[in-house]
N, C-alpha and C positions, 0 to 999 in steps of 0.2 A: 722405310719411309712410306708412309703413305700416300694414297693417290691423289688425293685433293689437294687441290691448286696446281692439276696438271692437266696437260692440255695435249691431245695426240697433230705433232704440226709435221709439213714437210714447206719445202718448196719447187716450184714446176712454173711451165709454161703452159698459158692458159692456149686452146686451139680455137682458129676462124672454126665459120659454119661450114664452109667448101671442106674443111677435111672431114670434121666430125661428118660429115654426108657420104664423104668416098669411104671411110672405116664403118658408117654402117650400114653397106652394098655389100661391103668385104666380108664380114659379119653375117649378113643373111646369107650372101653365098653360102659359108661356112656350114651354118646352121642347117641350109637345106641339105646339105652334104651328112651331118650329123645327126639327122631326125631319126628318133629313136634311139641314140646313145646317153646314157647315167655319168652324171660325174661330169658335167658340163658348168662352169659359171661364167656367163656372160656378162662384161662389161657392160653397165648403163653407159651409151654411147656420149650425154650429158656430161659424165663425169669424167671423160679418157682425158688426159695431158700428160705433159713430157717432165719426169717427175727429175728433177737435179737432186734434189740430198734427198731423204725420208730422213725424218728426226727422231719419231717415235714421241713417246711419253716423255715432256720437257714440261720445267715449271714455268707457269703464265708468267710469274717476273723475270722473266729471262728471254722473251717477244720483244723487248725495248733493245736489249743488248745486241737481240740478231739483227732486228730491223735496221740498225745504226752499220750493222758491217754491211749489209746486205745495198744499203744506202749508196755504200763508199765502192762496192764493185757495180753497181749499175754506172758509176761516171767513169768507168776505165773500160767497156764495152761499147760499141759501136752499133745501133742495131743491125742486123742478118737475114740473111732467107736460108731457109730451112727447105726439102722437100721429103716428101713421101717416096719410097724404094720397095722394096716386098712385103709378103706375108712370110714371119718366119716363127722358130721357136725357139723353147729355152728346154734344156739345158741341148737338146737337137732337134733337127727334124725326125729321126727316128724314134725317140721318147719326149714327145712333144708335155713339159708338163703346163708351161705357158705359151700362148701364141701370139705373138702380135706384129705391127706392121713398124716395118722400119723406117728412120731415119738416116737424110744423108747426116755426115759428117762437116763439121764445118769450120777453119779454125777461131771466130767468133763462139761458138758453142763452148770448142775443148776449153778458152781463154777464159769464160764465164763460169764452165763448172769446176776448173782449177782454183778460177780468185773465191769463188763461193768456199769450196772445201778449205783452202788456207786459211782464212776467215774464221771457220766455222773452228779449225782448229785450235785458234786464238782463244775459244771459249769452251776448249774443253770436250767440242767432239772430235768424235775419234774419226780420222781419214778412212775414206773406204779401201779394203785391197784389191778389190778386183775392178778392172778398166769398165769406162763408162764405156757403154750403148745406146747410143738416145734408139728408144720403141716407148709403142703405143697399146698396151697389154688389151687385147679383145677379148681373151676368153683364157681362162684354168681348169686345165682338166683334170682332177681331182681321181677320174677312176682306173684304175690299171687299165680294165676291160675297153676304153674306150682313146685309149695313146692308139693303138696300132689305127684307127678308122680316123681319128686326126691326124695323122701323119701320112697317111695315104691320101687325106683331103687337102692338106696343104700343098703336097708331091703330084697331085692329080693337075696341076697348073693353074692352081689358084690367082688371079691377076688382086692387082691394087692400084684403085686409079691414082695417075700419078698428080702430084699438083705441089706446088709449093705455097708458103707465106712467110709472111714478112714477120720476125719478131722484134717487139718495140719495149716490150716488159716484160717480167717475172714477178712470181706472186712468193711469200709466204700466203700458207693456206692453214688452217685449223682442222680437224675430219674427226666427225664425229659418228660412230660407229652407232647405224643403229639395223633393228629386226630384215627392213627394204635393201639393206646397203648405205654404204658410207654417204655421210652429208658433207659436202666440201666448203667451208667458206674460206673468203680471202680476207686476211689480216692487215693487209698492206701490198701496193704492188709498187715497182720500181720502176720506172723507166729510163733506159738507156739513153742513155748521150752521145 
């Protein structure tokens, strides 16, 4: 099948300006921690949100279909607050290949990215298997040579200011991949009731 009339989407929550400001404190820390290490890609701190599905390569007539489930679980959601927890990584702190900073857990969250996934499965995507984490990816490190100095940097007592916010909506997003880094538009958002 070919690619045309396809569209790379997920959905996420979009962040106040009080976090994106504490993730990029956390971020420079980082950085000055890492100056002169390869195999660094930093998150455009613009673009950081709290991704609930990734969809991938989906065809554009099928944005009406999602939006319509996506509709029906924003009215069974309550809005939440949400807060900021550490700097951590993925797959560990000791082979750090993603790093990002956490979220608490909430059970408004779990209740939002369940009814999304059932949902989603009604049309054909496939459930994820491995348990949600809500984070906030800051940086991939891409080079072998430079996991052991971010791990040492996140271990070194890396803080993250704490702060919370309030979530009132989720977005479908569009991402359009280009040379700079991904361009994110919103498709549609929801708002909680």
């Amino acid at each position: 099948m070919s690619k045309q009339g396809k569209i790379r989407a997920f959905i996420a929550i979009e962040l106040p300006a009080a976090i994106k400001d504490a993730l990029s404190s956390a971020q420079e820390l980082l950085r000055s921690e890492l100056t002169g290490h390869t195999g660094l890609s930093w998150t455009k701190i613009e673009t950081i949100h709290l991704t609930l599905q990734f969809l991938g390569d989906i065809d554009q007539g099928k944005t009406d279909d999602i939006a319509d489930v996506l509709d029906d679980v924003a009215k069974q959601v309550h809005p939440f607050t949400l807060g900021t927890t550490e700097i951590g990584a993925f797959p560990s702190l000791k082979r750090p290949r993603v790093i990002w900073a956490g979220l608490n857990t909430s059970n408004e969250l779990a209740e939002l990215k369940d009814l999304i996934d059932d949902g989603l499965v009604k049309l054909g995507f496939e459930k994820e298997e491995r348990s949600f984490k809500p984070h906030l990816t800051i940086c991939r490190v891409k080079a072998l040579s430079s996991r052991r100095a971010a791990a040492k940097a996140i271990q070194s007592g890396l803080k993250l200011e704490k702060n919370e916010f309030k979530v009132n909506e989720f977005s479908l997003f569009r991402s359009i991949l280009k040379k700079g880094g991904a361009e994110h538009l919103v498709l549609k958002s929801f708002l909680l009731t």
